[in-house]
N, C-alpha and C positions, 0 to 999 in steps of 0.2 A: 504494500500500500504506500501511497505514496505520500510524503510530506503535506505538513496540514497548509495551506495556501491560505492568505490571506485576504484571497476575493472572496471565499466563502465562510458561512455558518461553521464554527467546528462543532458544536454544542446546540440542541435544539432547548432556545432558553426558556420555551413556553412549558418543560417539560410534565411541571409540577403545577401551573396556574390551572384554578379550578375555571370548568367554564360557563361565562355567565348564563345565568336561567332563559333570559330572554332568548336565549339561540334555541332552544327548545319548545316547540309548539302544544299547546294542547289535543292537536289533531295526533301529533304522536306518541301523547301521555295516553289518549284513548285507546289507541289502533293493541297497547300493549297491556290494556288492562286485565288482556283473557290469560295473558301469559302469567302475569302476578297472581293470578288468580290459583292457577295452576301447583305454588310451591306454597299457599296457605298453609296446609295442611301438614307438609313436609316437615321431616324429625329439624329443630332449632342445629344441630350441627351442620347441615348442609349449609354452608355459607353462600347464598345467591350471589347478595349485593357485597359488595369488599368497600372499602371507603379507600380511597387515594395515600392515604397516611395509616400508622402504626395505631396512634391514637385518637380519638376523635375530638373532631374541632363543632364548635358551639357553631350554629346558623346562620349563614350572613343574613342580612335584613330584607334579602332579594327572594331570600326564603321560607321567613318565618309565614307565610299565606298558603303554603302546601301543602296538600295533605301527607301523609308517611308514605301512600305507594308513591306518589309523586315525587317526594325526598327520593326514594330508593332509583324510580327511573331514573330519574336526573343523576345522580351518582352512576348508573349503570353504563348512561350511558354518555357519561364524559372520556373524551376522546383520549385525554391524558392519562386515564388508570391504563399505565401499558403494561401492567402484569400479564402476560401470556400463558401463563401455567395456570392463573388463577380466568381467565378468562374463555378459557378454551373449550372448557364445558356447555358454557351459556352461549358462547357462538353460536353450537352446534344444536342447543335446541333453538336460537333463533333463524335457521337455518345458514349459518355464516360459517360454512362448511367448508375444507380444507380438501383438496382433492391431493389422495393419497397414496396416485399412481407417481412416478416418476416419469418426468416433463419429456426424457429420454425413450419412455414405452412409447408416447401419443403424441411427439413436437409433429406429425403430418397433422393430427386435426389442428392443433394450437395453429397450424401455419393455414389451416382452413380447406385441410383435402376436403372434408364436408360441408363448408360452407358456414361454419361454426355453428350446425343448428345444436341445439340444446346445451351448448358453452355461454349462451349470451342472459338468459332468464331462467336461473340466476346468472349471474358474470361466473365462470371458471377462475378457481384461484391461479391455475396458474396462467390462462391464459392474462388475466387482469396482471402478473407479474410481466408478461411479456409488451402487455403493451406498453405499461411503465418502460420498462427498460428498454424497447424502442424509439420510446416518446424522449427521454432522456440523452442517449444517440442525435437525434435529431435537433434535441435545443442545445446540444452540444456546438451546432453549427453558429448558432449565435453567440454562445459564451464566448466562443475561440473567434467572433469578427471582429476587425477594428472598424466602428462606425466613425471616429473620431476624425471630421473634415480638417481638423487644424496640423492631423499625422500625413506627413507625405504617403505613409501605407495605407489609408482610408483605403477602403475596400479589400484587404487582405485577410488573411488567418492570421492572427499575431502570433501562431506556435508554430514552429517546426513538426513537420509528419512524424518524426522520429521520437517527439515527446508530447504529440498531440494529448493523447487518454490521461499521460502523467501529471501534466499544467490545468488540466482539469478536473481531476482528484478522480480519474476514471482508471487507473493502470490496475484496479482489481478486475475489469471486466472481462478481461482475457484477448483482448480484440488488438489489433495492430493499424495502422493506417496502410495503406498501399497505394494510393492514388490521392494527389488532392487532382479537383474539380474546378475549371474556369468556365465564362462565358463573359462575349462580347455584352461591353455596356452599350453598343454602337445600335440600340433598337429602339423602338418606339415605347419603350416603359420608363419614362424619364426618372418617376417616384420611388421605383426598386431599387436601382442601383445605387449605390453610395462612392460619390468622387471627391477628391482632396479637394483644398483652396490653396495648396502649393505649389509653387511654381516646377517646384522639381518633385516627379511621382515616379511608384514604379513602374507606371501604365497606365497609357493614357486610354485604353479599349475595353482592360477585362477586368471584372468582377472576380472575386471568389466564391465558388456556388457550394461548394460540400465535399466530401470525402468518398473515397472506396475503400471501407478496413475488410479485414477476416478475421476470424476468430483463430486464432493460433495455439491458447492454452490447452492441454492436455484436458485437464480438468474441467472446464466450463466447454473441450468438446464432447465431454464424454455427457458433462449434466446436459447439454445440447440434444445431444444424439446422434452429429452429425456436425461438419463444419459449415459454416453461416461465412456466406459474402454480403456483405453489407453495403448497400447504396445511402447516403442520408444527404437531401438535398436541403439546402439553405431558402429560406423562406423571411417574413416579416415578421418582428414582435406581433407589434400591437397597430401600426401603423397601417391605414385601409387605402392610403392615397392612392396606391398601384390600383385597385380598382376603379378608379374612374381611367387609365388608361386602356381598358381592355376594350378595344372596338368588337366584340362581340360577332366577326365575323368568322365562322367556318372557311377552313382550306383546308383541301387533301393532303390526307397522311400518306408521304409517300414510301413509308416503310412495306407494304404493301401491294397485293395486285389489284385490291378492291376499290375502286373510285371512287366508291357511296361511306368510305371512312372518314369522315374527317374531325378537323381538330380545330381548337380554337387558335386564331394566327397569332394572337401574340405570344401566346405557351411556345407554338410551334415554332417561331424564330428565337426566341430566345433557346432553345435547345438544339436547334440545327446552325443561326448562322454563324459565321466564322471572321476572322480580320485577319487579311493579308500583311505581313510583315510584326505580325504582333507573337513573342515566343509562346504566352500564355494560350493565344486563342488562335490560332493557324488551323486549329483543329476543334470541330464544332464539340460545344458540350458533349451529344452526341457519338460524338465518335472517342471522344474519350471515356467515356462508359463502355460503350461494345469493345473497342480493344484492349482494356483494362478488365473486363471481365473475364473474354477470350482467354488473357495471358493468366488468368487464377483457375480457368476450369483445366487450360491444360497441365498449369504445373501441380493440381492435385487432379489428374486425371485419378480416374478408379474409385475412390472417394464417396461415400456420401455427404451429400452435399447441398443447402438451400441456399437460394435467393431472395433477400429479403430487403425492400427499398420504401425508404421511410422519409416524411417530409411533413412540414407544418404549412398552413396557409397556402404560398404561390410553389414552396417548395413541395407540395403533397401534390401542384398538377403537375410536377417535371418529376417525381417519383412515378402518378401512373405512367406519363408517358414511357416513359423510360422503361418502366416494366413491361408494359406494350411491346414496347420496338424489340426489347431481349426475345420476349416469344414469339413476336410475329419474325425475326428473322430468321430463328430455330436457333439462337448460340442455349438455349437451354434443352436442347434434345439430345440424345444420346446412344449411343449403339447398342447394343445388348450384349453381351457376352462374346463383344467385338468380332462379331462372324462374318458382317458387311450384309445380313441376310434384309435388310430393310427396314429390321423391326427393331423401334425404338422405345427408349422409357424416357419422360420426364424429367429434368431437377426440378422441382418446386419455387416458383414466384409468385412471392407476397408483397404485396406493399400494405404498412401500414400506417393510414392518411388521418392526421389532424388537422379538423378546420376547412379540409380541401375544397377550392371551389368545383365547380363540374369543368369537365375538359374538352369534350368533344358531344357527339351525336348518338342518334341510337343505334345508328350501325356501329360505329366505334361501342359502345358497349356490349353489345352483341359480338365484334368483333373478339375481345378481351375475354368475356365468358366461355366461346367458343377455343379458344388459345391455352382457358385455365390457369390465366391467370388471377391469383384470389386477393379478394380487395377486404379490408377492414377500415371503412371510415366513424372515428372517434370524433366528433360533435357537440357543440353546446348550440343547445336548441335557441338560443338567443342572441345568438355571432347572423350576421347577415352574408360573409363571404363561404358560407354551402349552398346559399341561395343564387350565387350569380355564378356566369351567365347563365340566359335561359327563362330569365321574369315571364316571359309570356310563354311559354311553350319548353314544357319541361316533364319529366319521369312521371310526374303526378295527372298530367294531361289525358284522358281515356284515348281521344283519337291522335296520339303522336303520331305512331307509325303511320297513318292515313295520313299526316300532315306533311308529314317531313318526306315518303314515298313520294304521292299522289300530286302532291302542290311543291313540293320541293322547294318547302319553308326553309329559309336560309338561317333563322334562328330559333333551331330545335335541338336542347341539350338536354345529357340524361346524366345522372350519376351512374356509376359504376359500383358495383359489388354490395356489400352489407354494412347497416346502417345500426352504429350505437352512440342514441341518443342520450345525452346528458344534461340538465339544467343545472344551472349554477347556484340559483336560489335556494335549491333542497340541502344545502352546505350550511353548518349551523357556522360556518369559518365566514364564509363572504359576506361582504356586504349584497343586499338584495337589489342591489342597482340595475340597469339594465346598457349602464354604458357598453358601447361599441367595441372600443378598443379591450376594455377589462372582458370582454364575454372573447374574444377571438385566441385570448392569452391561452400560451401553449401550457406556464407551466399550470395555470387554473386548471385546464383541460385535466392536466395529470394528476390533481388533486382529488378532482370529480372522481375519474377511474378510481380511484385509490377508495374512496369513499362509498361510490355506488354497490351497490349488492342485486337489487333485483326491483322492478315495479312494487309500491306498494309500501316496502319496507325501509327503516329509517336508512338515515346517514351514518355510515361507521365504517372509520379510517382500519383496513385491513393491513395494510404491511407498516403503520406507523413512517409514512412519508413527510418529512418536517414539514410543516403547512408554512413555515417561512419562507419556501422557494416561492408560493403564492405571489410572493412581493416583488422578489427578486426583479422584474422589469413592469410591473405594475401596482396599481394602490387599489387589489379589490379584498384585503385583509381587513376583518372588524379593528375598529381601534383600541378594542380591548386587548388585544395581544400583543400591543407593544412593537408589533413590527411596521420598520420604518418604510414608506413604499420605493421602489425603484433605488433596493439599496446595492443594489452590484453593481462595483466597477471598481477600474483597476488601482492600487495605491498612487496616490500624486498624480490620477489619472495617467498615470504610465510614464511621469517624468523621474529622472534621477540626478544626481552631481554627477559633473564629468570632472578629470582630473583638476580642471580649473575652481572648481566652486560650483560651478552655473549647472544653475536646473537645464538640461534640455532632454528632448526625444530620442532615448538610445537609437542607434544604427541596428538592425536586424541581418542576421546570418541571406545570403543572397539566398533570393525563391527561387525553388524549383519550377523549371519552364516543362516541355514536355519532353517524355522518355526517348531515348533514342529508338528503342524498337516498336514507338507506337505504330509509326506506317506498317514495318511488317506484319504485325497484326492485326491491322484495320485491312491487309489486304488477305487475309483468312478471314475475316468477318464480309467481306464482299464474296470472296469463292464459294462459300457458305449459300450464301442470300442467292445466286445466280444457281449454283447447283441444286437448291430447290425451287426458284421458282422460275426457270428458266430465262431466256430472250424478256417476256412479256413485263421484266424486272429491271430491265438494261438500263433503264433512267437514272438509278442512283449513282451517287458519286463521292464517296471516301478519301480522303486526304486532304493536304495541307492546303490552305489558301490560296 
């Protein structure tokens, strides 16, 4: 593990404050009255309710109006009694059940061989870990960005690949970098990308978009089941401004032979195009995923092995796409028991999307289901970026297919895959507001998961996830907890003494531009695409600017 960093929490310091009544509704004092009911009778040794502390403390004044089952709920169910020995019984009659196969038996459905049916109501514990731990991945893309216009690096990864997980208190997750990710700022999303005010930059073109790790540890492959290549694309805080750039028009995917796929065009350029003379971006986002993936399946050929591509906000639509283009070109197919007899099996691609908007059409989702590729979008039903594009004509529409066939409505978008809805108000933690920016927040989102159980049933923080990250680039924390909002960022804001005295902007180790053997294997991912879909494919085009 790695040294404790000074950009984060080391200590969850809310560990012991009790929390106040008011978070607690009367609709969920009732919903529990049958279960109180249930241990009336029960021998006085069965300890139900446990209090927070050794000894017991006298009522605060928030309390003296309750009745004793009410006392008890409310003790039951404060978020901070985190005795797990002691709580583990009463989980389980409230059905807050621990699934006690290993992740290793069943990670194909976890990754949605079946579509996640009966994982979602209630939430599967360990799927509800996976998503955490993907969602984490993912805002990982933020932690590690300089947004900082006044750093000539504005728009970079402030961390080297080679100690990416460790500068972010991640080097227990067992994962490695292998790829960082660029793309041209040279498009028409003026509010995404983030550019210096310096005269001297390191690029005047490209953005930093996200990573390709693997999972490399013995250990978290074995608790895996399987080694994991990981996609995590760079998306927005909180910030919705990119949405008023999306013109909302469909263009063909030309990953494909199918004309009737198409894609929203500003997704679609931001992932294919490219800048001639520029080292970062020569080579479209794009193509720096298929021939970075190419180069991980063959050197763990034989392997079991997922693909697993995750993104918040703009970065959850360049996750599907991306997912898309790996199985529409086949780099995720594979020979059978290398006979060459035709017959092939699967790797497994998952994307799993927070906040994402819709991407494409309903051939393109038709497209993606047919392909197998499996989608899990995590949601706060009160963020408006799942809504767009698509207002007028979208998944919920009866006559899509009629509209978008028959009339060949130019603006008909569907979401893609399975849908887990969250609100943010059933959180006795957040504020009940319905701001924009605070409902779109990734780590909110990871909060919610964390907290959700099933329809119906209360609010209860399952893996004890420090609800101070809540803050971490937002203020939707009650202010009873003490946490300050939008407290991460870096010491001195990343300044330090040079040998002179003077605070300035340390110098950074030179970035890495692109691999030398990316062309040879962007042209194995072309051999590829052409040997299965012949001539009628001949359009595409792979390489450098």
């Amino acid at each position: 593990m790695a040294a404790s960093s000074k950009l984060f929490l080391n200590k969850n310091i809310i560990h012991n404050k009790p929390i106040p009544i008011t978070t607690l509704s009367y609709s969920s004092l009732n919903c529990y009255n049958s279960l109180l009911s249930r241990y009336k009778n029960k021998s006085p040794s069965l300890n139900i309710i446990t209090s927070c502390s050794s000894s017991p403390s006298p009522p605060s004044s928030s309390e003296t109006n309750l009745t004793p089952e009410q006392l008890k709920i409310k003790h039951y169910y404060d978020p901070h009694n985190q005795d797990r020995d002691q709580d583990q019984d009463r989980d389980r009659d409230l059905g807050f059940d621990e699934d006690d196969r290993e992740l290793s038996d069943i990670w194909r459905e976890i990754q949605g061989s079946k579509n996640w049916e009966g994982l979602l109501d209630p939430l599967n514990s360990h799927l509800r870990k996976e998503i955490i731990r993907y969602g984490e991945f993912s805002q990982a893309s933020y932690d590690s960005f300089d947004f900082d216009p006044h750093s000539k690096y504005c728009g970079t990864c402030k961390y080297q690949g080679a100690h990416f997980f460790e500068r972010l208190e991640m080097a227990d997750r067992g994962y490695q970098i292998s790829r960082y990710l660029y793309a041209t700022s040279n498009i028409n999303l003026p509010n995404f990308f983030q550019k210096s005010k310096m005269s001297s930059v390191w690029s005047t073109h490209a953005n930093w978009m996200g990573y390709v790790a693997v999972s490399t540890d013995d250990t978290e492959i074995a608790r895996l089941g399987r080694r994991d290549i990981l996609i995590a694309w760079r998306g927005t805080v909180t910030y919705l401004e990119w949405i008023c750039d999306l013109k909302d028009i469909l263009r063909r995917a030309d990953f494909g032979t199918d004309p009737t796929v198409k894609i929203e065009s500003g997704f679609y350029d931001l992932y294919t195009k490219k800048e001639r003379g520029c080292k970062y971006c020569s080579f479209s986002a794009r193509e720096q995923v298929l021939a970075e993936v190419k180069r991980l399946l063959e050197y763990y050929d034989g392997e079991e092995i997922s693909i697993t591509v995750t993104g918040h906000s703009l970065g959850a639509a360049l996750a599907l796409i991306s997912a898309y283009d790996i199985a529409e070109v086949g780099l995720n197919e594979i020979l059978c028991d290398g006979k060459g007899d035709n017959k092939s099996s699967k790797i497994p691609v998952t994307v799993f999307s927070f906040a994402g908007p819709r991407v494409g059409n309903l051939k393109f989702k038709e497209r993606c289901d047919e392909l197998g590729v499996k989608v899990l979008r995590i949601v706060n039903v009160h963020d408006v970026v799942p809504t767009v594009p698509g207002i007028i004509t979208n998944e919920k529409f009866q006559f899509q297919k009629y509209i978008e066939e028959a009339m060949s409505f130019p603006w008909s978008y569907a979401h893609v895959g399975v849908e887990l809805a969250l609100d943010h108000t059933e959180s006795p933690f957040l504020k009940p507001n319905k701001d924009p920016g605070s409902a779109h927040n990734l780590e909110a989102l990871l909060h919610l998961v964390d907290g959700y159980h099933s329809k119906g049933r209360g609010f209860r923080l399952a893996t004890r996830r420090d609800i101070a990250l809540v803050n971490k680039n937002c203020d939707l924390l009650r202010r009873e907890y003490g946490v300050p909002p939008n407290w991460r960022q870096d010491e001195n804001k990343g300044m330090v003494r040079n040998c002179d005295g003077r605070w300035v902007l340390p110098e950074r180790p030179r970035l890495e531009g692109h691999p030398p053997d990316m062309a040879e294997h962007l042209k194995k991912v072309l051999r590829n695409i052409n040997d299965d879909n012949g001539s009628s494919n001949g359009k595409q085009q792979l390489g450098p600017a």
